[in-house]
PDBQT receptor file of N, H, CA, C and O in Angstrom, charges set to zero:
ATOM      1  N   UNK A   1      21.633  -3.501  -7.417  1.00  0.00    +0.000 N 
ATOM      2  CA  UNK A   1      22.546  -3.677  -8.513  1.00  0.00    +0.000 C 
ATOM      3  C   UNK A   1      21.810  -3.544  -9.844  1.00  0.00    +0.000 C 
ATOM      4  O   UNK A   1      22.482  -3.111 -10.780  1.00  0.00    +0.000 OA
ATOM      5  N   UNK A   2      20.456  -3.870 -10.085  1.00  0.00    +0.000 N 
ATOM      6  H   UNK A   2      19.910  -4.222  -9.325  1.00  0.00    +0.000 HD
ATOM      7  CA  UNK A   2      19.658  -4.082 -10.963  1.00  0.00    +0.000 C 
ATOM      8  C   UNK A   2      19.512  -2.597 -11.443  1.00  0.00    +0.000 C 
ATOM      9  O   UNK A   2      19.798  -2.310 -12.605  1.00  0.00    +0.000 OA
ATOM     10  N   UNK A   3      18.946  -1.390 -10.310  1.00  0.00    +0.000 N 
ATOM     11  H   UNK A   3      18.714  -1.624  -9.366  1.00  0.00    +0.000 HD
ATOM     12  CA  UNK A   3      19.166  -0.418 -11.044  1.00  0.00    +0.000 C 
ATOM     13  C   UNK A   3      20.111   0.758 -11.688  1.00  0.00    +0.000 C 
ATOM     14  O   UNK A   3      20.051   1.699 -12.480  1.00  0.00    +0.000 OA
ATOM     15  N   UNK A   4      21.262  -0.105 -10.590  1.00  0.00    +0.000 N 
ATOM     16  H   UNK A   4      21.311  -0.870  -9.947  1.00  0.00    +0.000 HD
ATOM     17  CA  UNK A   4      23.003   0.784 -11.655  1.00  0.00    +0.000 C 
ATOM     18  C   UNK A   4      22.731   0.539 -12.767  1.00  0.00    +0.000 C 
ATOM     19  O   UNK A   4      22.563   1.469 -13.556  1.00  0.00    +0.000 OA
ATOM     20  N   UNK A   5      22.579  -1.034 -13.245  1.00  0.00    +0.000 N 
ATOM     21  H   UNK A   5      22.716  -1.789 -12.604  1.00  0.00    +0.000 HD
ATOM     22  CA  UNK A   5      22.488  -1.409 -14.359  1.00  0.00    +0.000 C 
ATOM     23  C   UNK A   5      21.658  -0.803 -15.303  1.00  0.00    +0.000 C 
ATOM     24  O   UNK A   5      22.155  -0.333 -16.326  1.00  0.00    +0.000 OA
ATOM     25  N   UNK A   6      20.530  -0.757 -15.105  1.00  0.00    +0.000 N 
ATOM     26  H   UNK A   6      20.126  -1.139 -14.274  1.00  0.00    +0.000 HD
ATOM     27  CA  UNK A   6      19.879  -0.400 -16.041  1.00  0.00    +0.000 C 
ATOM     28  C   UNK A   6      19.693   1.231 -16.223  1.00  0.00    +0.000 C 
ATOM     29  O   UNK A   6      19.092   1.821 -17.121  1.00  0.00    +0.000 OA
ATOM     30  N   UNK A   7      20.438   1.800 -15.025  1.00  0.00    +0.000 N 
ATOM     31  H   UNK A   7      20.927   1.321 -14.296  1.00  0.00    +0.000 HD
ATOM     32  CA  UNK A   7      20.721   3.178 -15.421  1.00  0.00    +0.000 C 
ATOM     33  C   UNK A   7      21.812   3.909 -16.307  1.00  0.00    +0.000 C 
ATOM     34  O   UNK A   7      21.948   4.974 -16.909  1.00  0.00    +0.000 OA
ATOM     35  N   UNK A   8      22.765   2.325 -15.958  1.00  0.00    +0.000 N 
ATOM     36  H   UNK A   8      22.655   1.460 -15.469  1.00  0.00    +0.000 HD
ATOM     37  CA  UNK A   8      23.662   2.707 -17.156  1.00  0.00    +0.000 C 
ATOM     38  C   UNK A   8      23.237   2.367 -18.885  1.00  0.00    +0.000 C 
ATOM     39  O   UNK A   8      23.710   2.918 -19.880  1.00  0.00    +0.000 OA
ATOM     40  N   UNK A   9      22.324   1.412 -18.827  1.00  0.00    +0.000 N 
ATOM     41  H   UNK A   9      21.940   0.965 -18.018  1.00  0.00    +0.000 HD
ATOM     42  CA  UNK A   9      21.320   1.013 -19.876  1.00  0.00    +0.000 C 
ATOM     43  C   UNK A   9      20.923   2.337 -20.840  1.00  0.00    +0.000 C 
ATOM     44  O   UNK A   9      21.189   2.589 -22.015  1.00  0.00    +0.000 OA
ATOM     45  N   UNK A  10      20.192   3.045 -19.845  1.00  0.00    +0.000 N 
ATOM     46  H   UNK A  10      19.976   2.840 -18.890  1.00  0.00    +0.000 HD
ATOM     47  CA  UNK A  10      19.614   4.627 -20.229  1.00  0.00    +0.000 C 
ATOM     48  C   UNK A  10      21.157   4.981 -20.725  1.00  0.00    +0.000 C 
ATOM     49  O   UNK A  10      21.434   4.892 -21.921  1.00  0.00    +0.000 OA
ATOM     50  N   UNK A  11      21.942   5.303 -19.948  1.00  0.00    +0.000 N 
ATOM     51  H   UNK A  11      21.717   5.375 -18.976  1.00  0.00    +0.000 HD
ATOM     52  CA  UNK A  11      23.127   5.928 -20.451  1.00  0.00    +0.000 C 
ATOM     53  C   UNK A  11      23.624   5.971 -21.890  1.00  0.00    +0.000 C 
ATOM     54  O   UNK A  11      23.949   6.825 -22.715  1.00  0.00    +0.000 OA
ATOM     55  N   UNK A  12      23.524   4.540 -21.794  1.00  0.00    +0.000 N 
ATOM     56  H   UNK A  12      23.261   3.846 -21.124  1.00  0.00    +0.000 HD
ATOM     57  CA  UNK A  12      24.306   4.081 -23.353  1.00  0.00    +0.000 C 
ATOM     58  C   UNK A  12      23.386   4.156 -24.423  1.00  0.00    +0.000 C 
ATOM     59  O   UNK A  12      23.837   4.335 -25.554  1.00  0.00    +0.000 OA
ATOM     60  N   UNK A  13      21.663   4.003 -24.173  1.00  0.00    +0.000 N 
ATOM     61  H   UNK A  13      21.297   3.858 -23.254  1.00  0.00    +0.000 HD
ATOM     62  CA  UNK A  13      20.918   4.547 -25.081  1.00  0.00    +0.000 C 
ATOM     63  C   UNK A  13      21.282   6.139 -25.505  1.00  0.00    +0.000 C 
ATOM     64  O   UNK A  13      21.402   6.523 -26.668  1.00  0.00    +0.000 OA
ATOM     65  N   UNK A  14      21.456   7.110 -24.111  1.00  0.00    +0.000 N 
ATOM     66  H   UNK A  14      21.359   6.798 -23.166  1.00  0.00    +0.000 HD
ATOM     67  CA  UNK A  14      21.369   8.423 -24.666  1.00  0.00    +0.000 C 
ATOM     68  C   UNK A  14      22.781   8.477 -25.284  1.00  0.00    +0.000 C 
ATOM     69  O   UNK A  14      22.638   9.237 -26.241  1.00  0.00    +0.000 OA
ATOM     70  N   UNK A  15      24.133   8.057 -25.247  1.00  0.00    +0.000 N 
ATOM     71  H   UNK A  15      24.249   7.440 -24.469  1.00  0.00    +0.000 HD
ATOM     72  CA  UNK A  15      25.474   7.856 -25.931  1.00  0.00    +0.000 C 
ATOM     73  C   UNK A  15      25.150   7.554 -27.335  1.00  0.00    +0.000 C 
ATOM     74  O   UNK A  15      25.734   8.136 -28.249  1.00  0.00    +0.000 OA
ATOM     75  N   UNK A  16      24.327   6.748 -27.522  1.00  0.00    +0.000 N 
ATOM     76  H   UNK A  16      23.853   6.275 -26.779  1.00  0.00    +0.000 HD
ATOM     77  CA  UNK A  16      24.072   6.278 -28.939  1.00  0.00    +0.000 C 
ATOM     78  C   UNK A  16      23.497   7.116 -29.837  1.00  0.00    +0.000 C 
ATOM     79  O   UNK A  16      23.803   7.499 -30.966  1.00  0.00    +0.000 OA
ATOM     80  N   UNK A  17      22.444   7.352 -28.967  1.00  0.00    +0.000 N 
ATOM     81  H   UNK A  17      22.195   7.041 -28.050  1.00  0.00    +0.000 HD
ATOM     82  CA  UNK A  17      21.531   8.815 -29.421  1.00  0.00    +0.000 C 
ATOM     83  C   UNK A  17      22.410  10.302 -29.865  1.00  0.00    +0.000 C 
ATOM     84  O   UNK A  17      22.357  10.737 -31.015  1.00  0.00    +0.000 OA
ATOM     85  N   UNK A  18      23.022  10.823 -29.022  1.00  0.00    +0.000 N 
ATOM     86  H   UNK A  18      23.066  10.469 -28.087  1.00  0.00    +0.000 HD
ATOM     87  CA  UNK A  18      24.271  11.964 -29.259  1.00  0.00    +0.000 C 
ATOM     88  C   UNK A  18      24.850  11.306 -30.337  1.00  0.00    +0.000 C 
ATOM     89  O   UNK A  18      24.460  11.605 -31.465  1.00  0.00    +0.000 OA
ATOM     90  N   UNK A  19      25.618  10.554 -30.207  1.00  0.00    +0.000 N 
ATOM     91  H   UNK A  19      25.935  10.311 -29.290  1.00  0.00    +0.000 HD
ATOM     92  CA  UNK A  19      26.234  10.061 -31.653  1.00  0.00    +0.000 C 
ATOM     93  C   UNK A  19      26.163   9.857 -33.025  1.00  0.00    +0.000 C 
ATOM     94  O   UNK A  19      26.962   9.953 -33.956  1.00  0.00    +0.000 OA
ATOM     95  N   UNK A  20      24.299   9.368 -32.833  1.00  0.00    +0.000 N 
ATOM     96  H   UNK A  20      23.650   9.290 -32.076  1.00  0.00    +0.000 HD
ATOM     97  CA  UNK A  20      23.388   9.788 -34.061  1.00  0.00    +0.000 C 
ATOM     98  C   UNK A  20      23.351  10.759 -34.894  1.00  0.00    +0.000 C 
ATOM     99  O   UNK A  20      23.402  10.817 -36.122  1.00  0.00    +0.000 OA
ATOM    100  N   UNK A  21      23.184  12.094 -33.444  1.00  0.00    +0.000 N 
ATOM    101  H   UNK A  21      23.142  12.047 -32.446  1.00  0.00    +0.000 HD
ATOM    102  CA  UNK A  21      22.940  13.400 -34.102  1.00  0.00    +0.000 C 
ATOM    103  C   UNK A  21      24.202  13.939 -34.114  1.00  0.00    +0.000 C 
ATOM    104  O   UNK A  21      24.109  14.686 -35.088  1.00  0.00    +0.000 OA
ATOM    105  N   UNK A  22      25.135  14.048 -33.765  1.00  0.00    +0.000 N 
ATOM    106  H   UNK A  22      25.211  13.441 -32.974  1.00  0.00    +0.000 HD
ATOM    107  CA  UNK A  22      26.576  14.504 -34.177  1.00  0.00    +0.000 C 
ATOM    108  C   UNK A  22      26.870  13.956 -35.852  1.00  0.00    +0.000 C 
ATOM    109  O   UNK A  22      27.219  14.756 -36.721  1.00  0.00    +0.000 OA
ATOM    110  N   UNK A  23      26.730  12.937 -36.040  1.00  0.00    +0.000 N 
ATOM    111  H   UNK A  23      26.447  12.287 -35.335  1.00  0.00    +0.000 HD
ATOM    112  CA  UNK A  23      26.942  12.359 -37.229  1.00  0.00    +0.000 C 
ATOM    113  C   UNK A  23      25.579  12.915 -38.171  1.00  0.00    +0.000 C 
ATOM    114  O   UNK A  23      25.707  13.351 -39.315  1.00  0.00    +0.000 OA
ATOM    115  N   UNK A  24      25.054  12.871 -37.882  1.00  0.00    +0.000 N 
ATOM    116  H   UNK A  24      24.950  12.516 -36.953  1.00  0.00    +0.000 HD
ATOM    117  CA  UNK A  24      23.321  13.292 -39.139  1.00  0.00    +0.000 C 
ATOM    118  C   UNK A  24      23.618  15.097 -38.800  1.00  0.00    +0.000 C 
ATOM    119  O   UNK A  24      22.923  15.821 -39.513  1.00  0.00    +0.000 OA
ATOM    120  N   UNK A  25      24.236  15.585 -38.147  1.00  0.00    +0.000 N 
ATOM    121  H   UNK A  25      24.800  14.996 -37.569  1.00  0.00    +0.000 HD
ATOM    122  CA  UNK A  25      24.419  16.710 -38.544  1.00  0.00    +0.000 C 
ATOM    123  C   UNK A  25      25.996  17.171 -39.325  1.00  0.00    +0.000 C 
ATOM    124  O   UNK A  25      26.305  18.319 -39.642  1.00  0.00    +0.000 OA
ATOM    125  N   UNK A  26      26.445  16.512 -39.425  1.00  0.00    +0.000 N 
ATOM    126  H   UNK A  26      26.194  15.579 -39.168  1.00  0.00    +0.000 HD
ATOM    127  CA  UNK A  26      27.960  16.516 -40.222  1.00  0.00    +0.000 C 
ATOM    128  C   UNK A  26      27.552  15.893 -41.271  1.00  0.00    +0.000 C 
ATOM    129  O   UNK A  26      28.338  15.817 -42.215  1.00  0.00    +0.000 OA
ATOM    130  N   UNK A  27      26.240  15.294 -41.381  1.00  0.00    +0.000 N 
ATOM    131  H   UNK A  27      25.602  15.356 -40.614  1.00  0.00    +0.000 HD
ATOM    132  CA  UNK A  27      25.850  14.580 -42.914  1.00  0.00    +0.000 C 
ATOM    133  C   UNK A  27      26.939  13.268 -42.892  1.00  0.00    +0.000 C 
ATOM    134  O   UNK A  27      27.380  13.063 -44.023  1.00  0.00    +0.000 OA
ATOM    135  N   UNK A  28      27.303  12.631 -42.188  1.00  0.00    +0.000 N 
ATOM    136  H   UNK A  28      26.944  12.797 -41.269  1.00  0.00    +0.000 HD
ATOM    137  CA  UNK A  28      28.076  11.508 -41.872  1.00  0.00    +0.000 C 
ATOM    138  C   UNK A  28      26.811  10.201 -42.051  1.00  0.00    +0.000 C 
ATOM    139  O   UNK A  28      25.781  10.455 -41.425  1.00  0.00    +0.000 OA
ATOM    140  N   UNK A  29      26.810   9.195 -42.640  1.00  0.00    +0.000 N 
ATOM    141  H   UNK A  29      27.646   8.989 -43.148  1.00  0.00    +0.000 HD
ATOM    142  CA  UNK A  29      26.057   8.124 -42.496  1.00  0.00    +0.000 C 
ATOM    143  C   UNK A  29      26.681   7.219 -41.463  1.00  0.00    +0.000 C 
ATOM    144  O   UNK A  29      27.859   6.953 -41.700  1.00  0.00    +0.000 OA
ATOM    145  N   UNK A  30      26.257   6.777 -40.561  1.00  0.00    +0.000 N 
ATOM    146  H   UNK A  30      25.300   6.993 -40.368  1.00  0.00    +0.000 HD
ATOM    147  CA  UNK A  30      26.728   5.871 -39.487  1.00  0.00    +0.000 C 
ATOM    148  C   UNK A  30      26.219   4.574 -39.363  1.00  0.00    +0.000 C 
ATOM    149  O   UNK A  30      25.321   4.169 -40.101  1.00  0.00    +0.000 OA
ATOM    150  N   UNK A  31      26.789   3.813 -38.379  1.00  0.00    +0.000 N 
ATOM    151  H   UNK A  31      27.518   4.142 -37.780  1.00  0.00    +0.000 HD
ATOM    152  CA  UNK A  31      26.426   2.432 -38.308  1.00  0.00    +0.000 C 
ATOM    153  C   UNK A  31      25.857   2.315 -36.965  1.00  0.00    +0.000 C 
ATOM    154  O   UNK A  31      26.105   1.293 -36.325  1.00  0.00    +0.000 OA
ATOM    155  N   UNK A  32      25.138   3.216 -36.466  1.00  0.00    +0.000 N 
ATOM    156  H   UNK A  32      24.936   4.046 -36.985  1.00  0.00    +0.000 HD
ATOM    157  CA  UNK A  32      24.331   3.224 -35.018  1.00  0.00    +0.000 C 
ATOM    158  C   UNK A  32      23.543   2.568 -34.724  1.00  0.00    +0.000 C 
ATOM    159  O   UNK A  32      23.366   2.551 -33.506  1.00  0.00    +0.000 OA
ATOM    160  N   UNK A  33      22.852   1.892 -35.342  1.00  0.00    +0.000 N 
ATOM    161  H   UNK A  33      22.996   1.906 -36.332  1.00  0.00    +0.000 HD
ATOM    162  CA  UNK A  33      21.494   0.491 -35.377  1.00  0.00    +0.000 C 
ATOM    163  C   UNK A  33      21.928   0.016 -34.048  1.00  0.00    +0.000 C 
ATOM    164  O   UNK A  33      21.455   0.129 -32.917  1.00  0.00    +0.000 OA
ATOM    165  N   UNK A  34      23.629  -0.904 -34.847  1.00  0.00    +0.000 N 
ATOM    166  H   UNK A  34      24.013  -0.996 -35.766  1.00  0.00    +0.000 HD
ATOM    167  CA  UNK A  34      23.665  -1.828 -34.114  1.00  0.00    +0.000 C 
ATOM    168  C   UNK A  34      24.271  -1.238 -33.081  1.00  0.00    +0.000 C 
ATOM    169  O   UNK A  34      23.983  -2.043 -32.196  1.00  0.00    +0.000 OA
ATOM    170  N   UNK A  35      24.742  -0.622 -32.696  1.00  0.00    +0.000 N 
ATOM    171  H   UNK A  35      24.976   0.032 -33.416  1.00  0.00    +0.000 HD
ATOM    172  CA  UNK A  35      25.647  -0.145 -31.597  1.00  0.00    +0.000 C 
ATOM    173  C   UNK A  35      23.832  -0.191 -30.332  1.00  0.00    +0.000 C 
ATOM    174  O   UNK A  35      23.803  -0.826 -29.278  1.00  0.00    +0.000 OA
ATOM    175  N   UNK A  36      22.733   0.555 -30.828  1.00  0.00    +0.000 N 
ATOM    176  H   UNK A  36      22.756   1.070 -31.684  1.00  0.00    +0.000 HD
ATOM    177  CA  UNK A  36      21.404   0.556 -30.299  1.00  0.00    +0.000 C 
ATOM    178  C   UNK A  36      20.893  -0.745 -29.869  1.00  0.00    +0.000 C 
ATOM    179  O   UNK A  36      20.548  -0.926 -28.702  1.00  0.00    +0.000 OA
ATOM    180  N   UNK A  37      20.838  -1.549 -30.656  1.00  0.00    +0.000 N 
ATOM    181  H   UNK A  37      21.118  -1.402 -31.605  1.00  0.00    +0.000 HD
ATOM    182  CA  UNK A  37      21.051  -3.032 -30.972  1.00  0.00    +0.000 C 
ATOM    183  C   UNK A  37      21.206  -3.600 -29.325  1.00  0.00    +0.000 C 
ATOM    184  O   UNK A  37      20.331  -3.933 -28.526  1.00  0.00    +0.000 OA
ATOM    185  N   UNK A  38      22.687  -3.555 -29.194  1.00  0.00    +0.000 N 
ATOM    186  H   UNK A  38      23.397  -3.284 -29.843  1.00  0.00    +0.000 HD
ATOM    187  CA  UNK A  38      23.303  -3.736 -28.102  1.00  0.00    +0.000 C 
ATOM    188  C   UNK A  38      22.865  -3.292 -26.731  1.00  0.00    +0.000 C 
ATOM    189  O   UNK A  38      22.675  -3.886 -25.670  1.00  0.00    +0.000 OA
ATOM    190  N   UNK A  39      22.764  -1.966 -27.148  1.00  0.00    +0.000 N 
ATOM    191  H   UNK A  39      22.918  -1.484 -28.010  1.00  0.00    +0.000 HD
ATOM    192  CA  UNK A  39      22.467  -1.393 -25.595  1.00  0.00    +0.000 C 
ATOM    193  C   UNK A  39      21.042  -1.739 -25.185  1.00  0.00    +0.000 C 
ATOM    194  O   UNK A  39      20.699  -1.689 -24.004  1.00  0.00    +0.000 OA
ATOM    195  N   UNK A  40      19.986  -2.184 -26.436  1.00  0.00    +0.000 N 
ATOM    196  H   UNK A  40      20.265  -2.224 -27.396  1.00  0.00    +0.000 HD
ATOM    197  CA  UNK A  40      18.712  -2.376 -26.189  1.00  0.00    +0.000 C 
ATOM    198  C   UNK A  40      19.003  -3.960 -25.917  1.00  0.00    +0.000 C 
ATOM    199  O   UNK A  40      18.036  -4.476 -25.358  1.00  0.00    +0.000 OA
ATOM    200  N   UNK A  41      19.873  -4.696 -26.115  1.00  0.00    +0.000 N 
ATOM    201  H   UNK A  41      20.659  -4.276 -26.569  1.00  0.00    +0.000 HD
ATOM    202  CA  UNK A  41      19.719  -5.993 -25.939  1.00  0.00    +0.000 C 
ATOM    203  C   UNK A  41      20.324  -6.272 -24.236  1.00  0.00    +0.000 C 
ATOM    204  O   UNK A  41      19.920  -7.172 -23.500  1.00  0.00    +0.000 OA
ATOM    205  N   UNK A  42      21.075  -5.536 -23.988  1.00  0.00    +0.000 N 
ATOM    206  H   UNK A  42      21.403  -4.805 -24.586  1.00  0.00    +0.000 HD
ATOM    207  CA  UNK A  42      21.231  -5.464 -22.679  1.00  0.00    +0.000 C 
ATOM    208  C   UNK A  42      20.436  -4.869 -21.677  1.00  0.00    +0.000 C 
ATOM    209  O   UNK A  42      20.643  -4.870 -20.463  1.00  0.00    +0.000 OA
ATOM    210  N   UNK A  43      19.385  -4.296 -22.389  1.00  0.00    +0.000 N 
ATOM    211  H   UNK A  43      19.217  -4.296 -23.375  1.00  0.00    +0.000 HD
ATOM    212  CA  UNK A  43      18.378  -3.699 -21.233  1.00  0.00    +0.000 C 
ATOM    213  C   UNK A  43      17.746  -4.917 -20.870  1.00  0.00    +0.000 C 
ATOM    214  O   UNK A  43      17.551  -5.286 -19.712  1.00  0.00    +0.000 OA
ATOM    215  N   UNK A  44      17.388  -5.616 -22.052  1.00  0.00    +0.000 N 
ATOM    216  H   UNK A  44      17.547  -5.317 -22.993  1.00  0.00    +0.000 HD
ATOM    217  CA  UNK A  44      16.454  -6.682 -22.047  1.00  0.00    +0.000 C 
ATOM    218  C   UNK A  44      16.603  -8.069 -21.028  1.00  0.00    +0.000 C 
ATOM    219  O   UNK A  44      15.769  -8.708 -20.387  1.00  0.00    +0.000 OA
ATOM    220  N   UNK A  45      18.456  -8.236 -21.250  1.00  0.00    +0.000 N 
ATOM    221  H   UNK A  45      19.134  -7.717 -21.771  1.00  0.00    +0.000 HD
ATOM    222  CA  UNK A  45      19.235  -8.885 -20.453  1.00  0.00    +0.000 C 
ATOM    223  C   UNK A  45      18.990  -8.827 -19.138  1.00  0.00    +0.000 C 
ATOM    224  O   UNK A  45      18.723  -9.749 -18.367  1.00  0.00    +0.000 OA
ATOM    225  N   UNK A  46      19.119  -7.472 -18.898  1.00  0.00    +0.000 N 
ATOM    226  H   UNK A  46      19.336  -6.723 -19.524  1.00  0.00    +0.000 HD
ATOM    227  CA  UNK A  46      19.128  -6.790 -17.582  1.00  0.00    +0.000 C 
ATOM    228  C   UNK A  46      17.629  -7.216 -16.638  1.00  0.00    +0.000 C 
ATOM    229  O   UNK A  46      17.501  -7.564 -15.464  1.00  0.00    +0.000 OA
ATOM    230  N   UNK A  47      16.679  -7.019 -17.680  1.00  0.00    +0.000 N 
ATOM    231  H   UNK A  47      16.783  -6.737 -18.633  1.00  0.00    +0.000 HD
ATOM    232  CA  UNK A  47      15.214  -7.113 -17.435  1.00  0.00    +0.000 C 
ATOM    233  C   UNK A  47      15.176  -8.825 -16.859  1.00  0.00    +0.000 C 
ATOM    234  O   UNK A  47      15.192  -9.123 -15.664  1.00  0.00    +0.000 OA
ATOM    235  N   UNK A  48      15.124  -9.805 -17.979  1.00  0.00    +0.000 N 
ATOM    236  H   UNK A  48      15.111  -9.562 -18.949  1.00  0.00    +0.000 HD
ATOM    237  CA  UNK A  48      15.075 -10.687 -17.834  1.00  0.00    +0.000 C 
ATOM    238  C   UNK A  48      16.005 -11.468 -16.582  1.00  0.00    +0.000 C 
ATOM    239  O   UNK A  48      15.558 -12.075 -15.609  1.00  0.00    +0.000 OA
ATOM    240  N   UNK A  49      16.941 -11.315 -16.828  1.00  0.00    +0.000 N 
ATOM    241  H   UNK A  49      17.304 -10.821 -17.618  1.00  0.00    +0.000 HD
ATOM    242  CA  UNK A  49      17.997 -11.799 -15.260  1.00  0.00    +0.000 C 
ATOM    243  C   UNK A  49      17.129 -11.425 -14.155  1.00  0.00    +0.000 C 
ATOM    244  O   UNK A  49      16.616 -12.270 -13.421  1.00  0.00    +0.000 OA
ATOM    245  N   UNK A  50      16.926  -9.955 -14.001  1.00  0.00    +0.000 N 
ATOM    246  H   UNK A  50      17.342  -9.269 -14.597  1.00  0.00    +0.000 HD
ATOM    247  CA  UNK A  50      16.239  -9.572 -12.281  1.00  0.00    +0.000 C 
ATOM    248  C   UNK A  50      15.110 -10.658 -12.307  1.00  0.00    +0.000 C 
ATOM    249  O   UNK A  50      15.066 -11.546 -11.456  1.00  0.00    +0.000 OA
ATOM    250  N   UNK A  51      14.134 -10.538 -13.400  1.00  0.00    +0.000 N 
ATOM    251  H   UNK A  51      14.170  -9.817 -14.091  1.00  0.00    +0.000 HD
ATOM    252  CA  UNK A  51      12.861 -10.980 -12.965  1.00  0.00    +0.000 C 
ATOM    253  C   UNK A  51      13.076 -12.527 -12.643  1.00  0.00    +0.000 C 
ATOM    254  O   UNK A  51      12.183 -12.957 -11.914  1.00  0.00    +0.000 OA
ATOM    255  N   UNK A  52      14.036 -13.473 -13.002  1.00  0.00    +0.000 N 
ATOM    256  H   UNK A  52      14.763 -13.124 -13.594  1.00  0.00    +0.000 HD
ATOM    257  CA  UNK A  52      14.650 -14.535 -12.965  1.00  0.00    +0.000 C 
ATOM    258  C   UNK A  52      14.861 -14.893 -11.636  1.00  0.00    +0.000 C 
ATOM    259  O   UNK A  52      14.325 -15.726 -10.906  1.00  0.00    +0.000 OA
ATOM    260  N   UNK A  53      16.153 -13.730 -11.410  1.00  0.00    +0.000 N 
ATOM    261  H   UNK A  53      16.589 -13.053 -12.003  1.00  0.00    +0.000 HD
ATOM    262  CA  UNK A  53      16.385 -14.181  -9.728  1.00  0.00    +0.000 C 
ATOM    263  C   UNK A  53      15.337 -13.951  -8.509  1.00  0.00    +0.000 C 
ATOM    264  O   UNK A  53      15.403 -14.388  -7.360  1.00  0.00    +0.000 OA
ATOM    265  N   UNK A  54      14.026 -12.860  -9.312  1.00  0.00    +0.000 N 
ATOM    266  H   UNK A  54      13.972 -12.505 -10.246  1.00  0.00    +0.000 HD
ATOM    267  CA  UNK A  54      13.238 -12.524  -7.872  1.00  0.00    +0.000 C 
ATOM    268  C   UNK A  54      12.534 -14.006  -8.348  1.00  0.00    +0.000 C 
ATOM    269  O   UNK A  54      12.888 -14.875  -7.551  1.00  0.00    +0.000 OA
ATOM    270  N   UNK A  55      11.832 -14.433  -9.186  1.00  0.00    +0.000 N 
ATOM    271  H   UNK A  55      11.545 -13.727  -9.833  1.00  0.00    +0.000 HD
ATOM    272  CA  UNK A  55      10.920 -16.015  -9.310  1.00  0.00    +0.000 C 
ATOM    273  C   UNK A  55      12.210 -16.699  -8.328  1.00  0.00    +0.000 C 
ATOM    274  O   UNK A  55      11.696 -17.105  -7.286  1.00  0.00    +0.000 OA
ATOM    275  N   UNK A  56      13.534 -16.920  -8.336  1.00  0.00    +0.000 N 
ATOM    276  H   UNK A  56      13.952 -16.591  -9.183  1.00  0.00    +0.000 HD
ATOM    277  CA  UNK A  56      13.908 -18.340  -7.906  1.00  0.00    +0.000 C 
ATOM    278  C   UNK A  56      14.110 -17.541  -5.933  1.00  0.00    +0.000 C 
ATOM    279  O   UNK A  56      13.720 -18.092  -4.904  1.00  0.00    +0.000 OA
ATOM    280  N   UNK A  57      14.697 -16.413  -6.025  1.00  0.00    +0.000 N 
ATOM    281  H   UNK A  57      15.014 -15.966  -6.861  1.00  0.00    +0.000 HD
ATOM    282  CA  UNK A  57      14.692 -16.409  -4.448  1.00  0.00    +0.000 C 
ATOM    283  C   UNK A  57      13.451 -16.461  -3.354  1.00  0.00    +0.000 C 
ATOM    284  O   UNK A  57      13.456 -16.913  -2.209  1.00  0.00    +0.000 OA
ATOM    285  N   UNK A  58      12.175 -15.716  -4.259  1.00  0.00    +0.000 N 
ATOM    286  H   UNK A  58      12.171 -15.349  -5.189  1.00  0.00    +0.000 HD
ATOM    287  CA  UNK A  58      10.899 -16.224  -3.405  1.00  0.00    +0.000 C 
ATOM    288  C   UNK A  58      10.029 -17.398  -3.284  1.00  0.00    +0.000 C 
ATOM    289  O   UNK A  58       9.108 -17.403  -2.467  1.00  0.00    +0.000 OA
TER     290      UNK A  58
């Protein structure tokens, strides 16, 4: 389950990323930080939970 997750992790980094450059090439200023923000805070999530449950199940 750990690595759906964090493959969808990648996902939403590269979503964020496309979105970047769609917008910086239309000369659009965007609010992508945080949207990055997010998806990097859920990797982290992601990270921290697994390593959590492997310390308590062994």
């Amino acid at each position: 389950m750990a690595w759906i997750v964090l493959g969808l992790c990648v996902m939403g980094v590269l979503v964020v990323a496309g979105r970047m450059a769609i917008s910086h090439q239309r000369g659009q200023g965007g609010e992508h930080a945080t949207g990055l923000a997010y998806v990097l805070g859920a990797c982290i999530l992601v990270g921290a939970a697994s390593a959590l449950v492997s310390a308590l199940v062994v």
